[in-house]
VMD Tcl script that draws the C-alpha trace (Angstrom):
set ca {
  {-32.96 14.10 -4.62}
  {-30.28 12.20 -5.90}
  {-27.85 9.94 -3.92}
  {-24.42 11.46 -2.57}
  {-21.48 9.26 -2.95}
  {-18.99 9.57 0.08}
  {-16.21 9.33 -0.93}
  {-12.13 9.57 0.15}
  {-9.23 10.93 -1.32}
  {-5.52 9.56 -0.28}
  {-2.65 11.13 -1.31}
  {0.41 12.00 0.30}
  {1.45 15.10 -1.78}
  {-0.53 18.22 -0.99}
  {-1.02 19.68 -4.28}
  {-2.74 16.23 -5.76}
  {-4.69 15.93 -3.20}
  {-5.91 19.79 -3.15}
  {-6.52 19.12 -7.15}
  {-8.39 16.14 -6.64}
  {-10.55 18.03 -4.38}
  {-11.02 20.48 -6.27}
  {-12.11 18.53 -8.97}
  {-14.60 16.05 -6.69}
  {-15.90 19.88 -5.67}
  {-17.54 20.12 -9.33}
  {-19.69 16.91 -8.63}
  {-22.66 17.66 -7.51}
  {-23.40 13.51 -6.96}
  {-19.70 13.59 -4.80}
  {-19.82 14.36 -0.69}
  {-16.13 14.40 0.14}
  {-16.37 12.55 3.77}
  {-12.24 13.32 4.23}
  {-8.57 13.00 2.58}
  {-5.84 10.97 3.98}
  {-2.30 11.47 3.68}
  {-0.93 8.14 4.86}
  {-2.14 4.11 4.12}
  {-2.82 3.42 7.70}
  {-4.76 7.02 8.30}
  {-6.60 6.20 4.91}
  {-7.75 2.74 6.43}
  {-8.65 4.40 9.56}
  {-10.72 6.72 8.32}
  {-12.16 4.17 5.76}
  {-13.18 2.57 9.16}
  {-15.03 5.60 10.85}
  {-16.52 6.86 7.74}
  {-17.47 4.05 5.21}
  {-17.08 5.46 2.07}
  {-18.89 4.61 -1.17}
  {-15.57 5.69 -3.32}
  {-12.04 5.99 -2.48}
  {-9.63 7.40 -4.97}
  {-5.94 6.06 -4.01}
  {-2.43 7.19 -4.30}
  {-0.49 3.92 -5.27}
  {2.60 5.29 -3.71}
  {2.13 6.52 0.19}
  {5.01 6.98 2.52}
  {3.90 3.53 4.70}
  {1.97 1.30 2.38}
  {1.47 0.77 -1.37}
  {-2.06 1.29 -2.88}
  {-2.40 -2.42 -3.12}
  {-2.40 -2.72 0.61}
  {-4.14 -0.67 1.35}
  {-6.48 -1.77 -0.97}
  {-6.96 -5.14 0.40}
  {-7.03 -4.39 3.91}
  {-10.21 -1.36 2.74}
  {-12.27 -4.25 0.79}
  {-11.42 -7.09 3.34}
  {-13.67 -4.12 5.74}
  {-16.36 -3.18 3.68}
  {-16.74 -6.00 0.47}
  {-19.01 -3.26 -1.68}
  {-16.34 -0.52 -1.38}
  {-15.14 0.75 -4.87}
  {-11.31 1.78 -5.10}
  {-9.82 3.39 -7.87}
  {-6.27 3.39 -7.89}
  {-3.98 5.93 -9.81}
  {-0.26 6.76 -10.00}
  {2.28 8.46 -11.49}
  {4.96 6.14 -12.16}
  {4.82 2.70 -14.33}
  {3.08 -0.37 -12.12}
  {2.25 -2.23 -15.56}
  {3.40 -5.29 -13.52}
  {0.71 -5.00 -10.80}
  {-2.15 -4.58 -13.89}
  {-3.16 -8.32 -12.87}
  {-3.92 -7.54 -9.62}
  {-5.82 -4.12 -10.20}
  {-8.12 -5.96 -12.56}
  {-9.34 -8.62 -10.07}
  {-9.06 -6.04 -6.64}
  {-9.82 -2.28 -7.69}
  {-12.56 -0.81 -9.23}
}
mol new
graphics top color blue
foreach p $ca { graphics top sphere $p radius 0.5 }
foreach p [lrange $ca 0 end-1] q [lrange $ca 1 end] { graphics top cylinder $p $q radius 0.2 }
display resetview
């Protein structure tokens, strides 16, 4: 049997998040272990969890995907994040590089 990956999804608007889902659904190497709506309730569950994977909303209502981010891998070193958007963050590309996955 192969390995599950647990993994997170955080995104504040319903319909991404019920996509993404839907999509994770269709990998049969995926477990999703829960979705998140907020930064802080994404880091919380991150917490109770410990995911393998978390796929991250750079915008959230309390704190940007960077944040969150760094407070997840400052918690659990081997976590891989990747981060996506829908609005240009070119500017932040340094910082992706060297902190998500």
């Amino acid at each position: 049997m192969k390995r599950k990956y647990k993994t997170i999804v955080v995104d504040d608007h319903p319909l991404m998040a019920q996509a993404t889902l839907q999509l994770l659904g269709q990998m049969e190497r995926i477990e999703t272990a829960g979705v998140a709506k907020s930064g802080e309730e994404a880091v919380l569950l991150a917490t109770v969890v410990c995911p393998d994977l978390v796929l991250l909303d750079y915008q959230l209502p309390d704190l940007s995907g960077t944040q969150v981010a760094e407070q997840m891998k400052a918690a659990h070193p081997n976590l891989k994040i990747i981060i996506f958007t829908g609005v240009d963050v070119s500017d932040l590309l340094p910082f992706f590089t060297i902190q998500s996955d």
